[in-house]
Gaussian input, Z-matrix of N, CA and C with variables (Angstrom, degrees):
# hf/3-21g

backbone

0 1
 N
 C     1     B1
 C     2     B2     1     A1
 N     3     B3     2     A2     1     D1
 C     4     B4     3     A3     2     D2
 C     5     B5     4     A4     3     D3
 N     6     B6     5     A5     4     D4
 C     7     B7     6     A6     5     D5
 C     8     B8     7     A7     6     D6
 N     9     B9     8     A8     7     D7
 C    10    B10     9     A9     8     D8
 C    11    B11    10    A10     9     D9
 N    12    B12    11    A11    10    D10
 C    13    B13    12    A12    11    D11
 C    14    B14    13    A13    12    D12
 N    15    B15    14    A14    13    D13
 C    16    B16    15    A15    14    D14
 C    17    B17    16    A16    15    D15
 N    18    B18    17    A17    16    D16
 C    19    B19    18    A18    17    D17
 C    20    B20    19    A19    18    D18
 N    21    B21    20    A20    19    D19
 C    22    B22    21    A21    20    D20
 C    23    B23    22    A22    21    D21
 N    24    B24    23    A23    22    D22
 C    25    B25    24    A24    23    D23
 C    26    B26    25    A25    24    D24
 N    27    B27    26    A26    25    D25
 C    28    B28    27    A27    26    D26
 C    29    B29    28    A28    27    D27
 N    30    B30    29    A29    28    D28
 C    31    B31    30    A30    29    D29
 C    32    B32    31    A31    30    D30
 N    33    B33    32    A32    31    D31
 C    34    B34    33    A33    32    D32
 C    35    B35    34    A34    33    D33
 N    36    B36    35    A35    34    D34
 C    37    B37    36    A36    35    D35
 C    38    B38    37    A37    36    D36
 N    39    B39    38    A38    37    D37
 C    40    B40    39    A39    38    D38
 C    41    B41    40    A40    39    D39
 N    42    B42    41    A41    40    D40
 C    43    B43    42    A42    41    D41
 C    44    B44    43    A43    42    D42
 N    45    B45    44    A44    43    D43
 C    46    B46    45    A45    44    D44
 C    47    B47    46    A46    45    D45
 N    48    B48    47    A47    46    D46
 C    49    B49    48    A48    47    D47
 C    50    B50    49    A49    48    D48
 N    51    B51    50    A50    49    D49
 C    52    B52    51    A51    50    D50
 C    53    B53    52    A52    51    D51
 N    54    B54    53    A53    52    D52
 C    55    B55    54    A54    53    D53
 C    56    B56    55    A55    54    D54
 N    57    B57    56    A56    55    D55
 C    58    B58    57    A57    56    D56
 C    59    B59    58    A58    57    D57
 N    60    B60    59    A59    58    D58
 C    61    B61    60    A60    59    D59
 C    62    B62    61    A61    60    D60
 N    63    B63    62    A62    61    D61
 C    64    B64    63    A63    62    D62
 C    65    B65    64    A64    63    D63
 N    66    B66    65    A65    64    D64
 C    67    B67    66    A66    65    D65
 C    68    B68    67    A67    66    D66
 N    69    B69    68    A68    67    D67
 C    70    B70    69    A69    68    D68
 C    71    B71    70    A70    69    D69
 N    72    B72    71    A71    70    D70
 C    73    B73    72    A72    71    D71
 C    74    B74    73    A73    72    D72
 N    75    B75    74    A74    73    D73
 C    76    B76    75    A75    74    D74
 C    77    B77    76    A76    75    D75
 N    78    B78    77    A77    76    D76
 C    79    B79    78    A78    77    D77
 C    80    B80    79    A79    78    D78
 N    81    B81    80    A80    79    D79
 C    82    B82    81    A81    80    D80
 C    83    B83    82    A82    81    D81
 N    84    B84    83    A83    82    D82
 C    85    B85    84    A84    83    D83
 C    86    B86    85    A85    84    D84
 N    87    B87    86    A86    85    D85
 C    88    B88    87    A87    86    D86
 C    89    B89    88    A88    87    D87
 N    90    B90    89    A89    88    D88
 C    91    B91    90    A90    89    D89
 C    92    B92    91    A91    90    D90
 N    93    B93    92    A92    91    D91
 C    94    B94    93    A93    92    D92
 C    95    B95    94    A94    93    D93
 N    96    B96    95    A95    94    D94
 C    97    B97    96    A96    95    D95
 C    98    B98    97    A97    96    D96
 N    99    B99    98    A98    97    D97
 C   100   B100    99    A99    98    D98
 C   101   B101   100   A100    99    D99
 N   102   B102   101   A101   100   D100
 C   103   B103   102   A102   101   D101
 C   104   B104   103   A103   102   D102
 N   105   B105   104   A104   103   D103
 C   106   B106   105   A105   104   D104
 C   107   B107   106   A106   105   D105
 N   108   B108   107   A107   106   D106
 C   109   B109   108   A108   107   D107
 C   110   B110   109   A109   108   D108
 N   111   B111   110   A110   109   D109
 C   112   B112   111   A111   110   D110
 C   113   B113   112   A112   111   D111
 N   114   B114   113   A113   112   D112
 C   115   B115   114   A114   113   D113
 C   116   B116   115   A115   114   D114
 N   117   B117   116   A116   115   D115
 C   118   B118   117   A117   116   D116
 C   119   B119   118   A118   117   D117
 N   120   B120   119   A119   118   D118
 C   121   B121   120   A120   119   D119
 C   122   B122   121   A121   120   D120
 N   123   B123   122   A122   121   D121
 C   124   B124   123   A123   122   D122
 C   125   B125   124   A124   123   D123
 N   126   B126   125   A125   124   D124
 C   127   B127   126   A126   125   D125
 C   128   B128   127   A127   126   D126
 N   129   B129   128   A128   127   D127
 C   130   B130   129   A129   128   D128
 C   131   B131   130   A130   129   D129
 N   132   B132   131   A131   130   D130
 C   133   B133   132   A132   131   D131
 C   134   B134   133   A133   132   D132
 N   135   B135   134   A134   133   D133
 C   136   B136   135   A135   134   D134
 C   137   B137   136   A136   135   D135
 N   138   B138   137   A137   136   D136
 C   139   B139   138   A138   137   D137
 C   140   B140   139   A139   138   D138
 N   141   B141   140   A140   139   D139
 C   142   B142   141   A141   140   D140
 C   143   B143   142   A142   141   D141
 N   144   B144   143   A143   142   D142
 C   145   B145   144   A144   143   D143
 C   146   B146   145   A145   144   D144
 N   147   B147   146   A146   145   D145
 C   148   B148   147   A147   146   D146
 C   149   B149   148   A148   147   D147
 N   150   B150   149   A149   148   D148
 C   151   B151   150   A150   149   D149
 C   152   B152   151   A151   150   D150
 N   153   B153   152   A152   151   D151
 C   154   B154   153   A153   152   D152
 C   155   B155   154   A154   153   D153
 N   156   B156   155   A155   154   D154
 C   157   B157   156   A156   155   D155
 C   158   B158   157   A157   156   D156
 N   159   B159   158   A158   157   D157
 C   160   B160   159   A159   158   D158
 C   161   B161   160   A160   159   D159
 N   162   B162   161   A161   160   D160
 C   163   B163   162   A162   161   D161
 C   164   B164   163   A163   162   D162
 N   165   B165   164   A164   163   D163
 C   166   B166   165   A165   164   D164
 C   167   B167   166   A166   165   D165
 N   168   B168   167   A167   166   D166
 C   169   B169   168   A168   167   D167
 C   170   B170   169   A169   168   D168
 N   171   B171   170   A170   169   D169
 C   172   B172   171   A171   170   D170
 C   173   B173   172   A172   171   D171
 N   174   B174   173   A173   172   D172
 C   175   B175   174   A174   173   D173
 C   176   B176   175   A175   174   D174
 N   177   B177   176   A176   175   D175
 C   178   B178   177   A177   176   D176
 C   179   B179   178   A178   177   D177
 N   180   B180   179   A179   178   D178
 C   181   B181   180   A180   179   D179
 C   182   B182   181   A181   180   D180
 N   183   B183   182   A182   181   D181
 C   184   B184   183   A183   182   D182
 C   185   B185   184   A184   183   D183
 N   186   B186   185   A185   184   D184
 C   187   B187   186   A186   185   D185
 C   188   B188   187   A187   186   D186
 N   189   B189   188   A188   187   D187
 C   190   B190   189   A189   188   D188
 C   191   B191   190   A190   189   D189
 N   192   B192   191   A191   190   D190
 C   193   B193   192   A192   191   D191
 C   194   B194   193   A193   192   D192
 N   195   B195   194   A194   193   D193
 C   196   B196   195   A195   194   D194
 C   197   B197   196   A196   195   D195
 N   198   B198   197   A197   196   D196
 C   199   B199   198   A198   197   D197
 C   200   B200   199   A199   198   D198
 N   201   B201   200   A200   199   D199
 C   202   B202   201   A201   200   D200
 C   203   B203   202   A202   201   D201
 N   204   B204   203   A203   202   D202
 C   205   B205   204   A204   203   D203
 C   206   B206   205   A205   204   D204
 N   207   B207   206   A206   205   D205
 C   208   B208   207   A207   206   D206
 C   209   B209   208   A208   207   D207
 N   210   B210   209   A209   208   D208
 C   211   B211   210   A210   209   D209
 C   212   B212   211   A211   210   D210
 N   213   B213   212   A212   211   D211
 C   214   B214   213   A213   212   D212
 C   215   B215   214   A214   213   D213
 N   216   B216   215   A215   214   D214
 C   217   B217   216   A216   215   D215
 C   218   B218   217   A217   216   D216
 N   219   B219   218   A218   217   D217
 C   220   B220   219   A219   218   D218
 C   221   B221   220   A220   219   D219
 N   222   B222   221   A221   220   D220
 C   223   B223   222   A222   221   D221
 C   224   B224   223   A223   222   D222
 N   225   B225   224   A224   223   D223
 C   226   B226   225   A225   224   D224
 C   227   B227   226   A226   225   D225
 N   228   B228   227   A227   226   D226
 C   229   B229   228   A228   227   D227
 C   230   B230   229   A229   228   D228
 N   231   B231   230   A230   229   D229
 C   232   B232   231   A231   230   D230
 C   233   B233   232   A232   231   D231
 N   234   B234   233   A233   232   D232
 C   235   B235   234   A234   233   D233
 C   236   B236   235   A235   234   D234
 N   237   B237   236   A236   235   D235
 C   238   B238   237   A237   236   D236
 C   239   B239   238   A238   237   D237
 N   240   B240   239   A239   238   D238
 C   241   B241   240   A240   239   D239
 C   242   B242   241   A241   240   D240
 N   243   B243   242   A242   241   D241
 C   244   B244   243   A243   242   D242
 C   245   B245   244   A244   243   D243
 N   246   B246   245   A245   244   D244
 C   247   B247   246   A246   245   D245
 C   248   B248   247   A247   246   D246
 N   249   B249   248   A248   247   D247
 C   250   B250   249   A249   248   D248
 C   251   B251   250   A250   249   D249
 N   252   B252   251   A251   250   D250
 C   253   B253   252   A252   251   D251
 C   254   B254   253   A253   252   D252
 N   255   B255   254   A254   253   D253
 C   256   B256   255   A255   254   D254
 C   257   B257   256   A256   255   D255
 N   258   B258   257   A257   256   D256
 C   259   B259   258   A258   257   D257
 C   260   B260   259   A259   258   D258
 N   261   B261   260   A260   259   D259
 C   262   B262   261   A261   260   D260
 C   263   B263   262   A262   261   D261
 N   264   B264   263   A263   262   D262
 C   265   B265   264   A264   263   D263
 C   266   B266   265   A265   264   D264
 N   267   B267   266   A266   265   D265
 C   268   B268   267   A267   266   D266
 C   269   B269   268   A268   267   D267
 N   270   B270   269   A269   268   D268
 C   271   B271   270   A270   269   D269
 C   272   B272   271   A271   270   D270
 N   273   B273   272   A272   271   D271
 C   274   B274   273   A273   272   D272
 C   275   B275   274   A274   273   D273
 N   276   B276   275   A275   274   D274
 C   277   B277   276   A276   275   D275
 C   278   B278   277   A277   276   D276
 N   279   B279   278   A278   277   D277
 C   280   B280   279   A279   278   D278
 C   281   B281   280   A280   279   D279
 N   282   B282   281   A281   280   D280
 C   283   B283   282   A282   281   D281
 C   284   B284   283   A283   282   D282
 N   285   B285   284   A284   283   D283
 C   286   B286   285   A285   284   D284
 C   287   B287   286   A286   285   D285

   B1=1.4542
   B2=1.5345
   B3=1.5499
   B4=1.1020
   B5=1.4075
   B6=1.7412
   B7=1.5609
   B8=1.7040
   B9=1.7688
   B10=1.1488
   B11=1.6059
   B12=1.3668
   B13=1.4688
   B14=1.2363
   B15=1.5313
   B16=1.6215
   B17=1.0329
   B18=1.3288
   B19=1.2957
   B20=1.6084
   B21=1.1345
   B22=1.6371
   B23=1.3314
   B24=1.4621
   B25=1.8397
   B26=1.8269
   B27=0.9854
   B28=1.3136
   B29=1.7006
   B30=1.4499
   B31=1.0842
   B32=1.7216
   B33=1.3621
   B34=1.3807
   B35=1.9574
   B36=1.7640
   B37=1.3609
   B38=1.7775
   B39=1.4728
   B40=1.6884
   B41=1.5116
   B42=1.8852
   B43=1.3491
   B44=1.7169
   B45=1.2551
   B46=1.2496
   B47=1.6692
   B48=1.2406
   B49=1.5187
   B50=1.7182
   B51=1.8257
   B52=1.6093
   B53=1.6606
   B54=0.8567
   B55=1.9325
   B56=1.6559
   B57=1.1992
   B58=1.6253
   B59=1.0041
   B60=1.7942
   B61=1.4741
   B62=1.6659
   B63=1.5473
   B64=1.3724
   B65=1.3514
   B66=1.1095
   B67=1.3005
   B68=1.6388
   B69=1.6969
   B70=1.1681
   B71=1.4624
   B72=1.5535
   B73=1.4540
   B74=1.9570
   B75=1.4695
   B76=2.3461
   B77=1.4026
   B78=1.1577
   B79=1.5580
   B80=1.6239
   B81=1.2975
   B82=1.4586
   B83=1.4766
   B84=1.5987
   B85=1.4499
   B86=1.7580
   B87=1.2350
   B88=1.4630
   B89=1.5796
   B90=1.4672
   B91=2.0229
   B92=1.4074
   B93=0.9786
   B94=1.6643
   B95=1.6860
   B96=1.2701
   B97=1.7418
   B98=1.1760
   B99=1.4082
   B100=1.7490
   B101=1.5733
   B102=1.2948
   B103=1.7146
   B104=1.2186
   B105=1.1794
   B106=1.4135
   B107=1.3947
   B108=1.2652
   B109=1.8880
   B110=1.7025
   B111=0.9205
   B112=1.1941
   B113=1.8061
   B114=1.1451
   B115=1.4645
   B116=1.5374
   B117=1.1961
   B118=1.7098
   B119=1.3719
   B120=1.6799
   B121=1.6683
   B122=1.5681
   B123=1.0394
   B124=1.4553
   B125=1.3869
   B126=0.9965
   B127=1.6140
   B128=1.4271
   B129=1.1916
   B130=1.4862
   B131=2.0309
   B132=1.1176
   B133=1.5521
   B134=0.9960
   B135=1.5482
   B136=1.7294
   B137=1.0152
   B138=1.6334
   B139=1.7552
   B140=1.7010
   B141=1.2834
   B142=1.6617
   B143=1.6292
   B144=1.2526
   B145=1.3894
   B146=1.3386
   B147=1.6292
   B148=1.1013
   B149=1.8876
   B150=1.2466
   B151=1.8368
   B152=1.4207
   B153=1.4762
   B154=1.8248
   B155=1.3999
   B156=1.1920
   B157=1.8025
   B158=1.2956
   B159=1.2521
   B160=1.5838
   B161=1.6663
   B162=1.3027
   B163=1.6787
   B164=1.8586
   B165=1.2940
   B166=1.2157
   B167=1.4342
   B168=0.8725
   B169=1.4564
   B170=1.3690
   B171=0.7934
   B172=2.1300
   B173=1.5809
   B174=1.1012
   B175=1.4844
   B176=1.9039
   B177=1.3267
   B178=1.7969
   B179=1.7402
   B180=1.5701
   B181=1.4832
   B182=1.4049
   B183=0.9604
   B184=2.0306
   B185=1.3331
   B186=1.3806
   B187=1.1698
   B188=1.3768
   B189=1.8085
   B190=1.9493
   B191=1.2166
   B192=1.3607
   B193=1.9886
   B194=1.7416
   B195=1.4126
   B196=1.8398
   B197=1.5733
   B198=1.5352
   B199=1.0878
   B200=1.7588
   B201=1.6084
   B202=1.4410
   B203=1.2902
   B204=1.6504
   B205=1.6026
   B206=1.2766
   B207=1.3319
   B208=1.4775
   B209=1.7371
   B210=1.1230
   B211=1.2896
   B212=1.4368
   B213=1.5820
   B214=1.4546
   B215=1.3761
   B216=1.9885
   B217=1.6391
   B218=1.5291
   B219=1.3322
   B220=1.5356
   B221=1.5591
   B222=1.3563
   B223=1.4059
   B224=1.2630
   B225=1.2822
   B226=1.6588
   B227=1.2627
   B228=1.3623
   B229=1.8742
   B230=1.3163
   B231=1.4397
   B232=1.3476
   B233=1.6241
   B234=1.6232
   B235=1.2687
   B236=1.2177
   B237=1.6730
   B238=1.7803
   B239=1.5464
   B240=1.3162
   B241=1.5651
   B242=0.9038
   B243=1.7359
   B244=1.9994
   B245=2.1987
   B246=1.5522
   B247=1.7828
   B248=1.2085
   B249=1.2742
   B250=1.4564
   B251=1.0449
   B252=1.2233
   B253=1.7207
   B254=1.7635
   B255=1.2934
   B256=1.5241
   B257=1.7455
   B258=1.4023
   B259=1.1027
   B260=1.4272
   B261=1.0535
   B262=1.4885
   B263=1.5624
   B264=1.1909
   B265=1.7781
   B266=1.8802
   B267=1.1809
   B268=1.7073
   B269=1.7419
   B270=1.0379
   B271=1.6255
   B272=1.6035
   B273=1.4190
   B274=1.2558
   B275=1.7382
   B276=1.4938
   B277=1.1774
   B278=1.3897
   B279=0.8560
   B280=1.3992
   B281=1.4822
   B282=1.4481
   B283=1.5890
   B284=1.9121
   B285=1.1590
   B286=1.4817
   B287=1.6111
   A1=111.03
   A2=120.39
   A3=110.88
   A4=136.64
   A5=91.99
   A6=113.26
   A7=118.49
   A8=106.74
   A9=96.37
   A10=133.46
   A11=115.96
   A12=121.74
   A13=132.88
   A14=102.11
   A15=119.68
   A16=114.47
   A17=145.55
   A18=150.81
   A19=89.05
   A20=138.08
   A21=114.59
   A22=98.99
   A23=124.76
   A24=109.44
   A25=90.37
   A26=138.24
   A27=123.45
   A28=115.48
   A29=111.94
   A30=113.03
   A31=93.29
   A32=114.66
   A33=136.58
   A34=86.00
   A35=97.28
   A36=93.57
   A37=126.64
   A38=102.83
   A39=109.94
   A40=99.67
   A41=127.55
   A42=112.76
   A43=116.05
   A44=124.45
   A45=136.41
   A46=137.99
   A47=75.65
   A48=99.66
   A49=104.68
   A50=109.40
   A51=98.28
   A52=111.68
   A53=114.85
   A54=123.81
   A55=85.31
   A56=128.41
   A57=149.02
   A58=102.80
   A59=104.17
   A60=117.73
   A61=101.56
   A62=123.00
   A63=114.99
   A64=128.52
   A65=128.27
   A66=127.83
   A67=127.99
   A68=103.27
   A69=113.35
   A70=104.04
   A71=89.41
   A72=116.02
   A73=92.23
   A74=97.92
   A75=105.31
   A76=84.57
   A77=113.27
   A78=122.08
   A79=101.72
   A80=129.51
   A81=134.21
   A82=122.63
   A83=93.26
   A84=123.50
   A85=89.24
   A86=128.42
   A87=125.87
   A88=103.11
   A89=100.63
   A90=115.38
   A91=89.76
   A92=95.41
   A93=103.68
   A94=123.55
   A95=107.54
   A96=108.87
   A97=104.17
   A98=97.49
   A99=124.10
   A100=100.98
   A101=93.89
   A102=92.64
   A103=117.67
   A104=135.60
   A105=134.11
   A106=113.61
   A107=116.47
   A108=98.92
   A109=95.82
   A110=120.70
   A111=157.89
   A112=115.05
   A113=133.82
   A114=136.90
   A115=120.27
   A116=114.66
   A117=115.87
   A118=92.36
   A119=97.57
   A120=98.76
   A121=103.83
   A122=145.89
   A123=145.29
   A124=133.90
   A125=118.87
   A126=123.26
   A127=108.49
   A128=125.83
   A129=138.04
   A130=105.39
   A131=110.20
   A132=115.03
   A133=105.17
   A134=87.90
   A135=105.66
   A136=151.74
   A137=85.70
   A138=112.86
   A139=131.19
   A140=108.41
   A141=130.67
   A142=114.54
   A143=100.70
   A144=108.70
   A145=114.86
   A146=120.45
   A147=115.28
   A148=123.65
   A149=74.25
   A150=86.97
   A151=103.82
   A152=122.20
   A153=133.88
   A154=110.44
   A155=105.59
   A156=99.33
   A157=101.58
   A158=128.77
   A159=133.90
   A160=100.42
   A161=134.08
   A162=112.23
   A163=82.12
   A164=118.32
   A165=117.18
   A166=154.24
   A167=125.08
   A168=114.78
   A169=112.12
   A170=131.26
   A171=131.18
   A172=89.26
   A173=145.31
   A174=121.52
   A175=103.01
   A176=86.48
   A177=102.26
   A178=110.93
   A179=107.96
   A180=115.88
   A181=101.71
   A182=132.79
   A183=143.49
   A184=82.99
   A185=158.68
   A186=120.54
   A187=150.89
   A188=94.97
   A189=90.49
   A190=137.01
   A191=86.63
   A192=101.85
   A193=105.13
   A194=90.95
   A195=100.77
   A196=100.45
   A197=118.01
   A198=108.32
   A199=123.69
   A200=100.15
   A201=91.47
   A202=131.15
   A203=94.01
   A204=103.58
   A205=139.84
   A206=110.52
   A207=137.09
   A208=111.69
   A209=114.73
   A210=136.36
   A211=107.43
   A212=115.70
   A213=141.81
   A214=79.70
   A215=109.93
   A216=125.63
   A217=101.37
   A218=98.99
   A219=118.17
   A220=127.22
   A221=120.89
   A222=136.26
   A223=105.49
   A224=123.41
   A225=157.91
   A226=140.38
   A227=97.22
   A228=100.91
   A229=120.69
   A230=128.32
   A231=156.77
   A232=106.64
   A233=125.75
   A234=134.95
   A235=113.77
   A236=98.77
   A237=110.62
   A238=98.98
   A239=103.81
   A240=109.66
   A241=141.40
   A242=98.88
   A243=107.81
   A244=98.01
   A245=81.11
   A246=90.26
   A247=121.48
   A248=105.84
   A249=128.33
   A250=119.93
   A251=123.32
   A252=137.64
   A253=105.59
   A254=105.75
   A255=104.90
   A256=103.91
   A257=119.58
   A258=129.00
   A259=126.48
   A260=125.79
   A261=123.15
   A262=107.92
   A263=121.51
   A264=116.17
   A265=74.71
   A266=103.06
   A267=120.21
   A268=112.02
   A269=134.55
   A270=127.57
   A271=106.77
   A272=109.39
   A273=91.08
   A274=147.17
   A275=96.36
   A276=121.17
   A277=128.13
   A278=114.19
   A279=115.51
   A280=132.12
   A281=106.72
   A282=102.06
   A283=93.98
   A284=107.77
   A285=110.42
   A286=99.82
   D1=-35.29
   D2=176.51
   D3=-68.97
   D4=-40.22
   D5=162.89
   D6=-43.25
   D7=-46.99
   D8=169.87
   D9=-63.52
   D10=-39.73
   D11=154.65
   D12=-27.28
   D13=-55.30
   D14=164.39
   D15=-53.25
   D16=-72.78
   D17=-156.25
   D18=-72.61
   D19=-32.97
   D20=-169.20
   D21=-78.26
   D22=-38.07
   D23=-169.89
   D24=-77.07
   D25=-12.16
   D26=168.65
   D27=-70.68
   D28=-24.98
   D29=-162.48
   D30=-88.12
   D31=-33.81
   D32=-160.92
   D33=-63.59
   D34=-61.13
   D35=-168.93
   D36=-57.18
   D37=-34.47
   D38=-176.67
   D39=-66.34
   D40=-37.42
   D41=-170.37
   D42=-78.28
   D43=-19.41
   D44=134.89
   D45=-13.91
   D46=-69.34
   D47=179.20
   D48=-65.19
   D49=-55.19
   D50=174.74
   D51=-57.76
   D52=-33.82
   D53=-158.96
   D54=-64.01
   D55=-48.76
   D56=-167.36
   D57=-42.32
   D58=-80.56
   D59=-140.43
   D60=-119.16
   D61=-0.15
   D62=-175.81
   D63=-151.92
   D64=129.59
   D65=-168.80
   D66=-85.95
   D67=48.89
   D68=179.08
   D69=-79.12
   D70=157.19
   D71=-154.91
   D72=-98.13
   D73=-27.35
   D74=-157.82
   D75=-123.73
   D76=158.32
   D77=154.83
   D78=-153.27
   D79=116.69
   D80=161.71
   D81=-118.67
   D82=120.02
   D83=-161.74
   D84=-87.34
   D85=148.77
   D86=-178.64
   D87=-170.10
   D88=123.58
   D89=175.96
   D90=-112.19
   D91=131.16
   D92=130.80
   D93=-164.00
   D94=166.16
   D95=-173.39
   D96=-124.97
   D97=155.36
   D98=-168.93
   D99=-129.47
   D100=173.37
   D101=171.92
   D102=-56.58
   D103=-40.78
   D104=-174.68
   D105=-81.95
   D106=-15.96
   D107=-179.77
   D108=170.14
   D109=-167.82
   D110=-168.31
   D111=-97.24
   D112=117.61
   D113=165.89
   D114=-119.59
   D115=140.77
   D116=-178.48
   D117=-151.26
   D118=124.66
   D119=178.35
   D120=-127.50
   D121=117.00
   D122=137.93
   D123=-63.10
   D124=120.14
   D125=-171.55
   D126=-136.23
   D127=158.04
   D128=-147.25
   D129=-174.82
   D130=124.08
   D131=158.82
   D132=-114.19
   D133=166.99
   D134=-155.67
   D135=95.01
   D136=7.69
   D137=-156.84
   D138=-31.85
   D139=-80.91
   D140=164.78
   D141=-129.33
   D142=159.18
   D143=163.65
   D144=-78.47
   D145=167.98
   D146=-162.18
   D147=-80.35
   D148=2.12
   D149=-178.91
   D150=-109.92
   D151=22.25
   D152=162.25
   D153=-107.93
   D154=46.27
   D155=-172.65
   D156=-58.96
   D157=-46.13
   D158=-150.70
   D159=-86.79
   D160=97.85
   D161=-148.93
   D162=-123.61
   D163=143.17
   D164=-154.32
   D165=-16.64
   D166=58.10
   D167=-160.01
   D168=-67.03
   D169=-33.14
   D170=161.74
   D171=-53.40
   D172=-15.34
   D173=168.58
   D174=-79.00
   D175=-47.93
   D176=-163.33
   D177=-61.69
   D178=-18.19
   D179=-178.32
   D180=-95.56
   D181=-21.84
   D182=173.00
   D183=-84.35
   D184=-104.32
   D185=-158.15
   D186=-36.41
   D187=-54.30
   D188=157.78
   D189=-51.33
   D190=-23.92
   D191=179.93
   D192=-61.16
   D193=-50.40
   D194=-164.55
   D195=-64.31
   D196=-42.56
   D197=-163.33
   D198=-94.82
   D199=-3.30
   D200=163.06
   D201=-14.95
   D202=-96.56
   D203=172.85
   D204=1.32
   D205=-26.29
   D206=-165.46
   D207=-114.78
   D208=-15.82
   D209=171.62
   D210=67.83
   D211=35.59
   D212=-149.91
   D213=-87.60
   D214=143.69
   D215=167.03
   D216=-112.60
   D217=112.62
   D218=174.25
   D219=-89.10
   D220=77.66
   D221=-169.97
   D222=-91.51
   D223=142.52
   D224=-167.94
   D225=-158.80
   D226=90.55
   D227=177.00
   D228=-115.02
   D229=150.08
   D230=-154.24
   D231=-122.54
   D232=76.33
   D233=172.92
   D234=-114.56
   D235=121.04
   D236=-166.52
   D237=52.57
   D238=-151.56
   D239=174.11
   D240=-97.26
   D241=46.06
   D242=-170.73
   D243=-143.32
   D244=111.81
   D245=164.62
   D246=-90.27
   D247=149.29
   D248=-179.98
   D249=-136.03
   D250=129.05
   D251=-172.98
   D252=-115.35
   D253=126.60
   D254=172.70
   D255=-123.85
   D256=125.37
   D257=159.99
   D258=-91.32
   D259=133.31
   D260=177.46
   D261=-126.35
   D262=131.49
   D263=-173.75
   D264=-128.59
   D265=140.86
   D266=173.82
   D267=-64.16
   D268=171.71
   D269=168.87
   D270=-76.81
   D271=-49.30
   D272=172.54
   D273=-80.12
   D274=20.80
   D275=156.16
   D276=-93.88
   D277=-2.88
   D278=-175.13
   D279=-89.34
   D280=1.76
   D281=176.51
   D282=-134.69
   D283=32.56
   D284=177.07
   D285=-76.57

């Protein structure tokens, strides 16, 4: 139950952040699980203009923060003008 909490103000925070800082047109939110754990990736084009290089990091530090606990790996790349966030929380994190 908590995990689920977590992941929604994370989800709350990344759709934020696009509504914020970027004038994407798509945004696809995507879970899925494997044997080893749990994945949720959000991606969005359109990201920033070219004079937003620095594109939130007070968002990106409220997530790692939230998702510690979970011993979750929070990956993020910036190609052309479309970000992508990949979360990974392990299986045996997942009902902590």
């Amino acid at each position: 139950m908590i995990l689920k909490s977590d992941l929604l103000r994370v989800i709350n925070e990344l759709f934020s952040n696009i509504i914020k800082h970027s004038k994407s047109t798509e945004v696809e939110l995507l879970f899925y699980r494997e044997i080893e754990g749990l994945y949720m990736s959000v991606k969005n084009n359109k990201v920033y203009s070219k004079n937003q290089k620095n594109f939130s990091k007070k968002g990106l530090h409220f997530i790692n923060k939230r998702l510690k606990k979970y011993n979750a790996v929070v990956n993020y790349k910036l190609v052309n003008q479309s970000f992508e966030i990949i979360i990974y929380i392990p299986h045996s994190n997942l009902y902590n």
